[in-house]
N, C-alpha and C positions, 0 to 999 in steps of 0.2 A: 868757837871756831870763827873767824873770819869769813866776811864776805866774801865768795867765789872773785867776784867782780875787781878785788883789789890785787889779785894773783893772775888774774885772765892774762894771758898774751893775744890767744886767739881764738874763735873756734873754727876749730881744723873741720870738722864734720858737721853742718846742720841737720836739724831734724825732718826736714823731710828728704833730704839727699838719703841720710840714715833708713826711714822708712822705704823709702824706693830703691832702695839695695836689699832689704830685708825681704821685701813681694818678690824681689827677683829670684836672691837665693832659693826661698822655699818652693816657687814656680821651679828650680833646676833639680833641686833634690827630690820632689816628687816624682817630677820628667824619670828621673834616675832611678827610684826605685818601684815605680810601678811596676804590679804585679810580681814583687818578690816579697816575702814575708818576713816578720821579726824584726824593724827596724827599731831599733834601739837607739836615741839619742841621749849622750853622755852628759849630762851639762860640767864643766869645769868652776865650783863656786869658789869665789863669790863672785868674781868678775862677770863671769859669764850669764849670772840668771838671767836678766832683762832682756841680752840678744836671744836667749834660750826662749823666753816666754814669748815675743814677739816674731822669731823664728817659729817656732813650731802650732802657730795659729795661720802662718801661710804654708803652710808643707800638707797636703791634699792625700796623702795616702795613711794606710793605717800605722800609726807606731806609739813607742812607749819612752820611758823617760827614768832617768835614775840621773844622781848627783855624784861626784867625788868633790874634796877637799884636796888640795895642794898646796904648799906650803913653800915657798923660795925667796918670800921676799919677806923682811922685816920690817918693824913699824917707822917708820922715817927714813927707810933705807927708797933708797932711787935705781937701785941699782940689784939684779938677783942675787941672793947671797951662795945659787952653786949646790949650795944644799937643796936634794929636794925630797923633802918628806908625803906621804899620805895620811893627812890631818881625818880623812873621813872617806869611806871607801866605800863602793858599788855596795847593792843592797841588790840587785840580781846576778843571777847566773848568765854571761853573755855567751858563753860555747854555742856557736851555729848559728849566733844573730848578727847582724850587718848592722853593726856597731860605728855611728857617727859621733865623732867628738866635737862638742861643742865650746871653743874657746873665745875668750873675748880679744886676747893679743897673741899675735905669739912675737918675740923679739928677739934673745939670742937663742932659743929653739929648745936649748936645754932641760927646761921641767917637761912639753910636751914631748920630746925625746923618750926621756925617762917614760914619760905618760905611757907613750907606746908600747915600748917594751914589755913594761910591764904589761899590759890588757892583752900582746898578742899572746903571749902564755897561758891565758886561760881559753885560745882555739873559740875566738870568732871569726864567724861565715867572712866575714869583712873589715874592715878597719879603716876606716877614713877620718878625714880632719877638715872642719868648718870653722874658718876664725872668721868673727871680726875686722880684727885690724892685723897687719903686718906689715914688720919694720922689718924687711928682709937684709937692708944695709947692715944689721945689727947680726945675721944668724950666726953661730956660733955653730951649728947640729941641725947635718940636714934633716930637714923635716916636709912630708911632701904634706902640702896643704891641697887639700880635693878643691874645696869651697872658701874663697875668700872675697870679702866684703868691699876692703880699701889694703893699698898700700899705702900706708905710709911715712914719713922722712923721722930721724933719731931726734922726736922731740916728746919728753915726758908728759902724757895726757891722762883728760880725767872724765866725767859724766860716763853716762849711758853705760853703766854700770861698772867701769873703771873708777878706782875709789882715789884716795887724795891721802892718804891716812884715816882710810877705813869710811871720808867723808865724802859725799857730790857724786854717790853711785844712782842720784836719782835725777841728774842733767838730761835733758835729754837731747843732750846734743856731743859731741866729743871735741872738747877744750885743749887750746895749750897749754901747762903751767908758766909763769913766768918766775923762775927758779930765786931771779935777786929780789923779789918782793915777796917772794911765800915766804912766813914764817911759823915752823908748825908749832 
């Protein structure tokens, strides 16, 4: 793989803007669910671990953690393919817990869409959405985001746990790609 550095356009997000949006988040969702019980955070992998892990080291009340797989985008694709499958699926029971999803983007809104749907049929207390990043110019499927990070503008990114082809999910910063220089 290539040096990050020769595909860089920019970094859109630095790492301590990153960090100081992450204290705040977790400072709101506490605020939010103190003294309600069963908080369950979703993580969406693989994008999402890193904001998940350092999300839920500032979040002050009591809660629990489970992963799903999701599937929409293919390997060199830039673009979601529409399709959206569940590569790997909860491993608890959410009926009656306040179920936050943890995504790392959401863009034209269609996989967490899907996402939704699905999970409200298994009859949780709640159902909310915590992204990252959102490219809302891009939605395609409303989707109400409770918790968001940044907005921002239709440019294809990578670090902080967004991958590159599966590559630079350990940046910890959030990059532009520079599409005529990357060659994967």
């Amino acid at each position: 793989m290539n040096d990050y550095r020769n595909f860089l356009s920019e970094i859109l997000i630095d790492e301590e803007t990153l960090q100081q949006r992450v204290i705040e988040l977790g400072e709101e969702i506490s605020r939010d669910y103190r003294g309600k019980e069963g908080l369950l955070l979703v993580c969406i992998l693989r994008g999402g671990i890193t904001f998940m892990v350092d999300l839920m080291r500032r979040i002050d009340v009591p809660h629990m953690m489970d992963c799903m797989a999701i599937s929409s985008y293919g390997a060199g694709n830039f673009e979601s393919t529409g399709n959206v499958r569940v590569t790997y699926d909860l491993q608890t029971n959410i009926a009656d817990k306040n179920v936050l999803i943890v995504e790392d983007i959401v863009d034209s809104g269609r996989t967490i869409s899907h996402v939704l749907e699905m999970l409200q049929t298994r009859r949780p207390a709640s159902l909310k959405i915590c992204a990252l990043l959102d490219k809302a110019e891009r939605r395609e499927a409303d989707v109400p985001i409770d918790y968001r990070g940044f907005v921002i503008p239709d440019k294809y990114v990578f670090g902080y746990g967004l991958d590159l082809d599966e590559h630079y999910r350990n940046l910890p910063f959030v990059a532009v790609v520079d599409l005529e220089k990357y060659k994967p």
